[in-house]
N, C-alpha and C positions, 0 to 999 in steps of 0.2 A: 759509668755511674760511680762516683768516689767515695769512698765507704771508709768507715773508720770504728774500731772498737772503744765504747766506752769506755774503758780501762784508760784511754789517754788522757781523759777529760781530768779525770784527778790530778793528776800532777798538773795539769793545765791551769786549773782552777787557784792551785794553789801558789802557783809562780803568778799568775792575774793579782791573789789578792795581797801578795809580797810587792807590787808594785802601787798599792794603793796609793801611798803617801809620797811616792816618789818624783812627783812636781810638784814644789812647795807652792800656795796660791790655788793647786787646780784637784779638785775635790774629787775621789772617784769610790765608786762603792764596788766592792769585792762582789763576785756573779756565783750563783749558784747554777751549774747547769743542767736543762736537764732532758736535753737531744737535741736532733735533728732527723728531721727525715720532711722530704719536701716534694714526695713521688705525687702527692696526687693531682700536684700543678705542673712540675717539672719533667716528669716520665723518666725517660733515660739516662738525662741531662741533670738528676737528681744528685744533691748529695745526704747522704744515710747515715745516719749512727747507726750503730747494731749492737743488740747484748749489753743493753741500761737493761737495770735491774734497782730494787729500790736498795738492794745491799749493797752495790756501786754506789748511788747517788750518796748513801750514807757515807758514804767512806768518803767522795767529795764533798760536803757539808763541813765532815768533820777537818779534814783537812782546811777549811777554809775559815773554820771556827776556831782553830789553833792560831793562825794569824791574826786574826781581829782579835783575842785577846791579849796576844803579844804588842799588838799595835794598842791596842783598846778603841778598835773599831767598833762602834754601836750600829751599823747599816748593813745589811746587804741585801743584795738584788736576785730575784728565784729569775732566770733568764731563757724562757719564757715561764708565766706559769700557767698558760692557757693556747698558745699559740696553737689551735688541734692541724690547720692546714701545713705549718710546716715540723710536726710530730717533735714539737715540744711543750712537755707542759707535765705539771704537777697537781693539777686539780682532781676532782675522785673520777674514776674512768673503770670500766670495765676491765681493763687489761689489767691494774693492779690495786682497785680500790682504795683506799685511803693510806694506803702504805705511803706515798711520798708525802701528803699534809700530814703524815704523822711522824716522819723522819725529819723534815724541818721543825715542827713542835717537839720531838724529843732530843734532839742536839742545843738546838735553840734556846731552850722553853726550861725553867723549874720548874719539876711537876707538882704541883697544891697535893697539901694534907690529902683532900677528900678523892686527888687521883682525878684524873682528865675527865671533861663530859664525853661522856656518849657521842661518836660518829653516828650523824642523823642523814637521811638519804630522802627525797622527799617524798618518797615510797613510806616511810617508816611513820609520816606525818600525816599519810591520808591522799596526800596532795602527787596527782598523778605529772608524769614526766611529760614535757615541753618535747615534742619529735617534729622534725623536721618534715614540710609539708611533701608529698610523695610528689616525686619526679612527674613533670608536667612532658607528655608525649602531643603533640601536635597533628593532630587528623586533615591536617591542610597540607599546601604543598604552594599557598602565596600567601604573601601578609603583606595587611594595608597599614595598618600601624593607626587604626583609627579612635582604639580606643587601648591602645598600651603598648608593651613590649611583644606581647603575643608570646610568650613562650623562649624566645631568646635572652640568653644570660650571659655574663664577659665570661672571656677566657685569661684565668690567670695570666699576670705578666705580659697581655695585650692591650689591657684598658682595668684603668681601676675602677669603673662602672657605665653600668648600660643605661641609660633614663631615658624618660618618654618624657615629650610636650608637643603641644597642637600638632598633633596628627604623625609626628616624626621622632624615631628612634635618633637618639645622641652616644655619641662618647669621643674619649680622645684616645688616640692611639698611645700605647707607650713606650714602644719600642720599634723598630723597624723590622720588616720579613717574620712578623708573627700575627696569630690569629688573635681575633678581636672578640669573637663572639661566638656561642654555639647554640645548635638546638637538638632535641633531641623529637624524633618523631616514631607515628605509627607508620609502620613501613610499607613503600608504594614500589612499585617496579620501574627501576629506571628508565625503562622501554617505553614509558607513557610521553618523557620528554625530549627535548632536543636542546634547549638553552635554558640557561639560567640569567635573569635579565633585573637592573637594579637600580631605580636612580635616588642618585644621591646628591649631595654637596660635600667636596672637602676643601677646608682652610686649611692652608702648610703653616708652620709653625714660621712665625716671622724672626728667628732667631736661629735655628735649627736647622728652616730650609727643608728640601725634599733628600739631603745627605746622602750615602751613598749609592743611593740606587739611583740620582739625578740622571746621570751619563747612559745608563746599563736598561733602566726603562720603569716607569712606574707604576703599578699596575694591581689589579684587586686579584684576589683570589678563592675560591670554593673547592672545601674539601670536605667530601662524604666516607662515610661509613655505612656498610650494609650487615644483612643479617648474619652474615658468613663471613665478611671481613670487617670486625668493629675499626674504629676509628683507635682506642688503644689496644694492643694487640697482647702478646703476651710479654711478662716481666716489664709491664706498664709501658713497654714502647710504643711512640708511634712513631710512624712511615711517615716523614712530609714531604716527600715526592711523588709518590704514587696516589693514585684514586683525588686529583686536581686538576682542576679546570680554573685559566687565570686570563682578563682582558685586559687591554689599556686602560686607564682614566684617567682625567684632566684637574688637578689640583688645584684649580683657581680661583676658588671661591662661589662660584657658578652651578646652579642645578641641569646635572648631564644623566641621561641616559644610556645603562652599560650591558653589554652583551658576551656574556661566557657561553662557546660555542660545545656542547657537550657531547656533540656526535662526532668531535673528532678525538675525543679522550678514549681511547683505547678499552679503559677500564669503567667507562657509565656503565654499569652494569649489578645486576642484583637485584634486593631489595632492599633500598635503603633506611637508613633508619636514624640516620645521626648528619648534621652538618655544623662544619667549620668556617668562617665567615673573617675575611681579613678583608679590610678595606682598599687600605693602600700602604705600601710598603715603605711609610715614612715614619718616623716619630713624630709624636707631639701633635698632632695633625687634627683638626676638628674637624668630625664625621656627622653630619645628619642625613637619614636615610629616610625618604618618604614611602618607597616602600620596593616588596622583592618578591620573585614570583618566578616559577617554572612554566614551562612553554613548549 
């Protein structure tokens, strides 16, 4: 996991906005930044800032505010200022409050006669807070897909969305050798089943091709977590070898019926409670799934 201290982003910030004007013609606006961290898509494979503080950020503001007057830059860019999935962002938050939208307003910003308004919360206005609906656990152990998604959502950096139409679960692959989809369930005992079974349709990307996994084999994959062994484990890793069961499938545009055999995986075992869902091991690749079921 590659990690890096805040501390470098200042000087970074400020050699960025030293380069502003330096393609005459190509317009570029100096970046305010203000982290990184991308653990809760990327797991291991993450990369992290660590030790932003909003007295760091200030100190990169200002830094970057000294150039744009030297230039007489009138633009710059907060980079992200909301991004929560990859842990950047400037917006009010629990972790530091209004402290970063008040560190770009007070570097930024002449503060008026009467002194800045009041930081309003929408707590402070009556108006109660928008929360995120609670995590959807699945009491089943098949899905017909006949009236939605049922519970299944993408999995970062495998499909940029899951959608439903007449009767069939969609998305497109994004990448190759990753998971596409997860679900999160009430936990059943792996000992009830023997296969995991799926039909589907996939289009290969008429550009793209079934890439490198053509030669080597193409092929879907299911991968569980149980009550004792999650799916991410500790310091956000996960295991993608172990607790997986993978069959052939036919890319040809065609609806095929597929068979992951689970009584030869070593590890079906537990109480499960979590599954990982990859179609086919190509990029780009259109997926419709009519539907999926244990057996």
């Amino acid at each position: 996991m590659p990690e890096w201290n805040f501390d470098l982003m200042i000087p970074t910030a400020r050699k960025l906005a030293e380069h502003a004007d330096a393609i005459p013609g190509l317009p570029f606006w100096p970046t305010l930044p203000t982290g990184y961290d991308d653990t809760s898509r990327a797991f291991q494979r993450a990369w992290v800032t660590h030790s932003r503080t909003p007295a760091k950020f200030r100190a990169a503001c200002e830094a970057v505010k000294a150039v744009c007057d030297r230039k007489g830059l009138k633009r710059v860019v907060v980079a992200p200022v909301n991004e929560w999935q990859e842990g950047g962002y400037a917006e009010p938050n629990e972790e530091f409050g209004f402290a970063m939208y008040d560190t770009i307003r007070d570097v930024f910003c002449t503060k008026p006669a009467e002194g800045w308004p009041p930081n309003l919360t929408p707590k402070d206005l009556g108006r109660p807070l928008k929360e995120y609906p609670p995590m959807f656990f699945s009491p089943v152990q098949r899905w017909d897909f006949d009236q939605g998604t049922e519970g299944w959502y993408r999995q970062p950096f495998g499909c940029p969305a899951v959608t439903w139409k007449d009767g069939a679960v969609h998305f497109v692959t994004t990448r190759d050798n990753l998971f596409n989809m997860r679900q999160r369930l009430v936990p059943f005992s792996a000992k009830k089943y023997r296969t995991f079974k799926v039909r589907m349709r996939i289009v290969p990307n008429k550009v793209q091709g079934l890439g490198r996994f053509a030669a080597t084999g193409i092929k879907m994959r299911l991968k569980w977590g149980t009550v004792d062994e999650p799916v991410i484990g500790n310091y956000h890793a996960v295991d993608f070898e172990n607790r997986v069961a993978s069959a052939p499938v036919v890319p040809d545009g065609q609806w095929h019926e597929y068979e992951a055999d689970l009584s030869k995986v070593y590890d079906w075992s537990g109480d499960v409670n979590e599954l990982w869902f990859e179609a086919v091991n190509a990029a780009a690749a259109n997926v419709d799934i009519d539907w999926m079921r244990f057996e």
